[in-house]
VEXDREN-2710 file (C-alpha; in Angstrom, 1 decimal):
% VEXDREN-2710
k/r/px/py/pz
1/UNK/85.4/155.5/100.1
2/UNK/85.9/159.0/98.0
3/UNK/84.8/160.0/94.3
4/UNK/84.3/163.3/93.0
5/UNK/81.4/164.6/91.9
6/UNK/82.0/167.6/90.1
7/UNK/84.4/170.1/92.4
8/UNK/83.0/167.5/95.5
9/UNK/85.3/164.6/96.8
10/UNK/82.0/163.1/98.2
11/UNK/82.6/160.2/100.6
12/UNK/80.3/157.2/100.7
13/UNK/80.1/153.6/102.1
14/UNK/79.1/150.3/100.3
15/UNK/77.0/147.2/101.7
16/UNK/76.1/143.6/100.6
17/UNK/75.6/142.5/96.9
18/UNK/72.5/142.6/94.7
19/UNK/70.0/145.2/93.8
20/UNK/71.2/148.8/94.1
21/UNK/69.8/151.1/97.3
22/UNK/70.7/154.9/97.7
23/UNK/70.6/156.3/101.2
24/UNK/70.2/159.5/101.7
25/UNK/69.9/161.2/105.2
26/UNK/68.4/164.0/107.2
27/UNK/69.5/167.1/107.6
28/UNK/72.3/168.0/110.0
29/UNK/73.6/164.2/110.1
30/UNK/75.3/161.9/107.5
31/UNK/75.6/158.4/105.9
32/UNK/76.5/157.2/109.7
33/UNK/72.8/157.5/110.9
34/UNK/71.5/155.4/108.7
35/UNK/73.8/152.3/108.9
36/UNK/71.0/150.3/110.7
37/UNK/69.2/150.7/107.4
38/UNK/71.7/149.2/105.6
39/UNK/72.5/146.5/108.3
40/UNK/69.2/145.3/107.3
41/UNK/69.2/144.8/103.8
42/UNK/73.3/144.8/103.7
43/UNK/72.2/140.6/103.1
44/UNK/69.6/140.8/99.8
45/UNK/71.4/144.7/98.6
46/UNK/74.1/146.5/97.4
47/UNK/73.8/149.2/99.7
48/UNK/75.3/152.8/98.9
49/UNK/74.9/156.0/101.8
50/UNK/76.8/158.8/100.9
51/UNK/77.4/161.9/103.0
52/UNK/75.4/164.9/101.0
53/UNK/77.4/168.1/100.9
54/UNK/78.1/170.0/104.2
55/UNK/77.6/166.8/105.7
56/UNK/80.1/164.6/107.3
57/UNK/83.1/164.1/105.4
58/UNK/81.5/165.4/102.3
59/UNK/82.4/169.6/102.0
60/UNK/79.9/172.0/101.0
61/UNK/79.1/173.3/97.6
62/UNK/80.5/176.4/96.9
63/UNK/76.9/178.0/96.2
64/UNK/73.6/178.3/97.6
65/UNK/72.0/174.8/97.0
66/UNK/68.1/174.2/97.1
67/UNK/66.6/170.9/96.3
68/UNK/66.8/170.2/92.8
69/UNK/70.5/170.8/93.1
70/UNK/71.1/168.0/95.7
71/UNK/68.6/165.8/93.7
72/UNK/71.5/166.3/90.4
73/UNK/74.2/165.7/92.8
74/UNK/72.6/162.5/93.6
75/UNK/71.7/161.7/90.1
76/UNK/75.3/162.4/89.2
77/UNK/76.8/160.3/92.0
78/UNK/74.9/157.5/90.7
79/UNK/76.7/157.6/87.2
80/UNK/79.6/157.8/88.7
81/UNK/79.2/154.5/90.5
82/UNK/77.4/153.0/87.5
83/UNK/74.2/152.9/89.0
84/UNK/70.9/153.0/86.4
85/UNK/68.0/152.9/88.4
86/UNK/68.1/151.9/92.5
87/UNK/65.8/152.3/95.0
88/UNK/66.1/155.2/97.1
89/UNK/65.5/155.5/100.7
90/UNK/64.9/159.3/101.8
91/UNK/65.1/160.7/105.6
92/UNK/63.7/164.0/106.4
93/UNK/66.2/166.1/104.2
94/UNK/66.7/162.7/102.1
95/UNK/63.1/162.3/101.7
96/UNK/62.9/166.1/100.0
97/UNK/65.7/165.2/97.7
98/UNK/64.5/161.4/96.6
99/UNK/61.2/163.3/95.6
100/UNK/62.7/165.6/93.3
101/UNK/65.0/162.9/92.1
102/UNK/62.3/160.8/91.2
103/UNK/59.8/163.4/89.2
104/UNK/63.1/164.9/87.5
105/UNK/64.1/161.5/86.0
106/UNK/61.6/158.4/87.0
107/UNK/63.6/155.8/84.9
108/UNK/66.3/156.1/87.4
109/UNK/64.6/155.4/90.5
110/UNK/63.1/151.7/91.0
111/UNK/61.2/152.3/94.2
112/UNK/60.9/155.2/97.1
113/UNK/60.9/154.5/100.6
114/UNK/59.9/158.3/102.4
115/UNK/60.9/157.7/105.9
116/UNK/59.6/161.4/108.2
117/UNK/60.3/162.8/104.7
118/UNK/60.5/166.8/104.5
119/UNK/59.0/168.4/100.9
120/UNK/55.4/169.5/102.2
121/UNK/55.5/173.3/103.1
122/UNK/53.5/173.6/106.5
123/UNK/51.1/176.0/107.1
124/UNK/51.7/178.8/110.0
125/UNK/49.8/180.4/111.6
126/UNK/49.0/183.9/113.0
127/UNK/51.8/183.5/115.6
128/UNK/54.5/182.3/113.9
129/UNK/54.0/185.1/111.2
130/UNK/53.9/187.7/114.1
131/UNK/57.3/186.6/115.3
132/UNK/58.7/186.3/111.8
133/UNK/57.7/189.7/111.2
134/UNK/59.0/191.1/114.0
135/UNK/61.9/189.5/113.5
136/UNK/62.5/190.7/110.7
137/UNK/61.6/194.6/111.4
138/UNK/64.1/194.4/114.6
139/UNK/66.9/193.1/111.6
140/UNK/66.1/196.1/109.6
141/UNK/66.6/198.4/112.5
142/UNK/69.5/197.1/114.3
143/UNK/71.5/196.2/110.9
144/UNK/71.1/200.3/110.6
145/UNK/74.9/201.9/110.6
146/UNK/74.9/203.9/114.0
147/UNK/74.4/200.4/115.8
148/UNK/77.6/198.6/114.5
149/UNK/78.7/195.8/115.9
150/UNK/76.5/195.3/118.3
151/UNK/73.7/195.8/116.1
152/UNK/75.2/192.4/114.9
153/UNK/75.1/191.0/117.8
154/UNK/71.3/192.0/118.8
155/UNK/69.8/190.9/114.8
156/UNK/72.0/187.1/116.0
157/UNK/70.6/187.0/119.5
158/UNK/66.5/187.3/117.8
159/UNK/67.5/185.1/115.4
160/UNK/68.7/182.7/118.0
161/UNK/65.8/182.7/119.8
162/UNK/62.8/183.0/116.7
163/UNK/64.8/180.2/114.3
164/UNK/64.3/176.8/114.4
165/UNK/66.7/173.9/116.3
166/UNK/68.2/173.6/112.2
167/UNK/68.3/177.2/111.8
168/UNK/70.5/177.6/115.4
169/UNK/73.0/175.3/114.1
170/UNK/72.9/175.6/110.6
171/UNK/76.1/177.7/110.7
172/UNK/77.4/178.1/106.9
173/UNK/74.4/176.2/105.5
174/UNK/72.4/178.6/106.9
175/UNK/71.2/180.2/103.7
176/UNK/70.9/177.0/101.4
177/UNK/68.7/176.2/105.1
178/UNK/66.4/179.2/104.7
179/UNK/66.2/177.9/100.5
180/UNK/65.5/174.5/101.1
181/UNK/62.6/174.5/104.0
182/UNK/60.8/177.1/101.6
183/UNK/60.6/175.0/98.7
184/UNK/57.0/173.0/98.9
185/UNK/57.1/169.9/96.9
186/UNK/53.6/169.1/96.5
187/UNK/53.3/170.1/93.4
188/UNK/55.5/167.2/91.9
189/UNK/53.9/164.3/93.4
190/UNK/51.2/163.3/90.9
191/UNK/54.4/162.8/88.5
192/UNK/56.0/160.4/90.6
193/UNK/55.0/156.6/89.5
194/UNK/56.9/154.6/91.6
195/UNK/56.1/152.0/93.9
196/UNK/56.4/154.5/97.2
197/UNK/56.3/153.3/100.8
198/UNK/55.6/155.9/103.3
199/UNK/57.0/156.0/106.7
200/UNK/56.2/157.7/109.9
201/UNK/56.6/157.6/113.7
202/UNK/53.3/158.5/115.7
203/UNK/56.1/160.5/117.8
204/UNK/57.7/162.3/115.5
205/UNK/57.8/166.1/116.5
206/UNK/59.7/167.6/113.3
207/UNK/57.5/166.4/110.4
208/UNK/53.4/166.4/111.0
209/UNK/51.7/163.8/110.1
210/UNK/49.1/165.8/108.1
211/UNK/52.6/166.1/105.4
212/UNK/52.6/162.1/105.7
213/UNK/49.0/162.1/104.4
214/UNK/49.5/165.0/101.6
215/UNK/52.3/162.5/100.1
216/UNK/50.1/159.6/100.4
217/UNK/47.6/161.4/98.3
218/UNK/49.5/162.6/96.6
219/UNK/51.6/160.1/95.0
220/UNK/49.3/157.5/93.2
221/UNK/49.0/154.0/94.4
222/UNK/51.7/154.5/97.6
223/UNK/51.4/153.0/101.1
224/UNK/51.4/154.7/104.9
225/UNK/52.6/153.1/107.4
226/UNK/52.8/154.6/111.3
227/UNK/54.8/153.1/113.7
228/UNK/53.6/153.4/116.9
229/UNK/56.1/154.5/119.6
230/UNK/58.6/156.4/117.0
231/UNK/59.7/159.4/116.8
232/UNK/61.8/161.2/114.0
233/UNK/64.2/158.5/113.6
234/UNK/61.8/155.2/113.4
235/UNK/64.8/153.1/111.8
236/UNK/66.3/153.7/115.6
237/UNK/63.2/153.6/117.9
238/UNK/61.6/150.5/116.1
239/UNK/64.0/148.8/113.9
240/UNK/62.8/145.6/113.8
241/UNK/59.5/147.0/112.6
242/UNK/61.6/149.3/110.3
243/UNK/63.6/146.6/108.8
244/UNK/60.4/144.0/108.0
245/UNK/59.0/146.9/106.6
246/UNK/61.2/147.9/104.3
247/UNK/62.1/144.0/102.9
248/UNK/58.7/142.9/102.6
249/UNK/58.0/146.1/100.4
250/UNK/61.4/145.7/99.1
251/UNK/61.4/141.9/98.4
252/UNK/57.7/141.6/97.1
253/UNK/58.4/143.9/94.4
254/UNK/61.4/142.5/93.1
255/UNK/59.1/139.3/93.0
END
């Protein structure tokens, strides 16, 4: 299905009937990966996954977006499909933007299910700052005039090798990339008052569990739960153990 959302024909796909629940997924994928979510509560929910822009079918915004702009983009969608308040299940990238959605306006969002969720800046270290840095001195020089094109070519080659598996294939998103991952988001969670499930695969090599624990404590009265065996995508490694999850939190609550 299409709507626009501002300049955006954003596509999306509807589940099942009852309570609403807003997917949102990681970065570098679309509503697609997260149909086994909605498979699994497709039977007690009205189900809603839309493709953020730059993703799938939906096409980028014509600026620089960081978090808080997604989150209104979201926040929008939902008025346009009559939605008050849902429950929002957040991915990695999702997870950032459910965050934001729920400090920003709370009496929209019902519940928050964080599933590898990015939002928590990591800490580097000595090495990482060393390549960053020379990185960036090696951009400087080579972007100099006398080198031309293949100046270009040398500052895209470091890059290549120094930026992350996102960065590599960020292509036009590249910049609203580089705004996004340095936005920390721990600021907001005492403001966030929902009932919050936490999710995270004891495999997961993109999102440290030590960022699983900062949410927990940070957002008052939410739950942790590790699945063992799963990596970044526990809804595909372990969906069996996904899907109770997520009904029981889901279904006691609405009780």
């Amino acid at each position: 299905m299409l709507i626009r959302i501002g300049d955006l024909d954003t596509h999306f796909t509807v589940w099942g009937e009852g309570s609403p629940v807003v997917l949102l997924h990681g970065w570098g994928t679309s509503a697609e990966s997260l149909g086994a979510v909605a498979k699994a509560l497709e039977d007690r929910f009205r189900v809603y996954a839309l493709d953020l822009p730059g993703f799938g079918w939906t096409p980028s915004a014509a600026t620089v977006w960081g978090t808080w702009e997604y989150a209104s983009y979201v926040e929008a969608f939902m008025d346009r499909v009559n939605i008050s308040v849902a429950t929002l299940v957040g991915h990695s990238f999702g997870g950032r933007i459910a965050l934001a959605l729920a400090a920003r306006w709370p009496k929209r969002v019902r519940n928050l299910i964080l599933v590898a969720s990015a939002g928590i800046r990591p800490r580097r270290g000595p090495v990482y700052r060393v390549k960053v840095g020379a990185a960036k001195l090696a951009k400087r020089f080579f972007s100099l005039p006398m080198w031309g094109r293949m100046g270009e070519r040398v500052v895209a080659k470091i890059y290549q090798r120094v930026g992350s598996r996102d960065y590599r294939a960020a292509g036009p998103l590249r910049a609203t990339l580089i705004k996004v991952v340095g936005e920390d988001l721990r600021s907001i969670l005492p403001s966030i008052r929902v009932p919050t499930l936490i999710i995270w695969g004891d495999r997961d090599q993109e999102v440290p569990f030590s960022s699983m624990e900062i949410m927990a404590r940070g957002i008052q009265g939410s739950r942790l739960e590790v699945l063992e065996g799963a990596g970044h995508f526990p809804f595909v490694d372990r969906p069996d153990r996904f899907g109770r999850l997520v009904r029981e939190f889901l279904c006691q609550d609405s009780r």
